[in-house]
Structure formats: structure tokens, C-alpha cells
N, C-alpha and C positions, 0 to 999 in steps of 0.2 A: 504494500500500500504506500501510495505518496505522503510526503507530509501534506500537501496541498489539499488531500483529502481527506486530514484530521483539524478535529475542534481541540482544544484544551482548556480545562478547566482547574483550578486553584481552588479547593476545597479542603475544610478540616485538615489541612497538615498534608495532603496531598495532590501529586497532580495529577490527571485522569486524560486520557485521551480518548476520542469517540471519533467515529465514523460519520463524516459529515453528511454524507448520503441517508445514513439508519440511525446515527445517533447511536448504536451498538458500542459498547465499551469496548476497544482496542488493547488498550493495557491501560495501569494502575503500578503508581509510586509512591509509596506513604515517605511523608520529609520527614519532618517532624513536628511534635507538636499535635493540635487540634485546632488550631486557629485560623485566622483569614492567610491565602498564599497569593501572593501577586506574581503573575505570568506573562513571561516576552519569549516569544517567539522569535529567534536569530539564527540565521544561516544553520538552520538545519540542528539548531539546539535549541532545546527549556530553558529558561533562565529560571528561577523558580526561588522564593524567599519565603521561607516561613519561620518562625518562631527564632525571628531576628538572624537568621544564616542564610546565607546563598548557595543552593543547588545549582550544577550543570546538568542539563540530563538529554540524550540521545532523544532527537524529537521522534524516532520509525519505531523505536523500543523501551523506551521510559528507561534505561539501564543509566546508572549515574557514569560521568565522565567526571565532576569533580567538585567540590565542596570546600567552601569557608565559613569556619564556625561565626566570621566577625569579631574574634572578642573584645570585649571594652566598649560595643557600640548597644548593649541592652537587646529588650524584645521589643521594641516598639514600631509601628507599621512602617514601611520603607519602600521606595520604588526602583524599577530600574530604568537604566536607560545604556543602550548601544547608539554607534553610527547607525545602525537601520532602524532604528527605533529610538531618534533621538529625544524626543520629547516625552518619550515613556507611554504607559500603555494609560489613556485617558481614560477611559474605562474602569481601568481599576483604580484607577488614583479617585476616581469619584464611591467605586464602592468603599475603600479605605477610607474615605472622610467620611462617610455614612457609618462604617464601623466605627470610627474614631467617637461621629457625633453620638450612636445608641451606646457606648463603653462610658461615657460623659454624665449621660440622661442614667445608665443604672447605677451608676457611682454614687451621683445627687440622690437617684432616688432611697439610697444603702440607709446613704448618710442623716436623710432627714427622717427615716424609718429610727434609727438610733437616736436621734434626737427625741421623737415623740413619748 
């Protein structure tokens, strides 16, 4: 199968590839974590970031190519950005501020629950 003909998806810690024709799951990589993962797509590689590390992964076989824990940079949401993909992926940079803003709203709401 081409990569042309897979979707990718950043999910709970992992990234999934489907069939863009059937939608059919191709293969599955768990990162780490359960969190939000943001996804670029580059020459023929995943970029893939979750629980604050960055994944390389084979875009035709989800098989990792290589990994940086980040450390000293925390878990907090993060984008990527290539030459082919230099602005990043707009998409997810808006579901990350959605996650960011509902992580915000149940924080307030913990806090004022402790309060009462």
C-alpha cells in the first residue's frame, strides 16, 4: 500500500494508520503515554509526539526509526514543524489548544469543587 493511500491518526498515546479508501486499520503504534499525539507527515515518515517525546516512525509500517525522550522540556502539548511542513500541522495545533483550553476549564473546575 502507498503512503498516499493512508490517513493517520494521533490518538491516546498512539499513532494508527487506516486505509483511506475503507478507513480499515493498516497498523497501530502505541508511543507513549494516553494523551493527545500530534502528527506530520514527512517524506515518507510519522513524526509523532506524545507525552512530551518525539517518535520517528516508518509511515508503510508504523515500525519506529527513532526517538527522543526531550528531556528537561516536560509533558506539555508541543508541535512540529519540517521544510515540508513548515508551518506545522494547523489542524492539530487547533485540537491542542482545545485540549489545552478543556485541561484549563477541569483544572478551574477541581479547584472550585475544593473550594466549596
Amino acid at each position: 500500500m502507498k503512503i498516499s493511500d493512508l490517513v493517520f491518526v494521533g490518538i491516546k498515546g498512539s499513532v494508527v494508520a487506516l486505509s483511506r479508501a475503507s478507513g480499515e486499520q493498516v497498523w497501530a503504534t502505541h508511543l507513549k503515554g494516553s494523551g493527545f499525539v500530534n502528527v506530520v507527515l514527512d517524506a515518507g515518515r510519522v513524526l509523532a509526539i506524545a507525552s512530551g517525546e518525539i517518535f520517528c516512525l516508518d509511515a508503510s509500517t508504523g515500525q519506529g526509526m527513532w526517538h527522543n525522550p526531550l528531556k528537561g522540556f516536560g509533558i506539555g502539548l508541543a508541535t512540529i514543524a519540517t521544510e515540508s511542513a513548515p508551518h506545522g500541522n494547523v489542524t492539530a495545533t487547533a485540537a491542542m489548544a482545545e485540549k489545552q483550553r478543556q485541561d484549563e476549564e477541569s483544572s478551574a473546575a477541581a479547584v472550585m469543587v475544593a473550594i466549596s
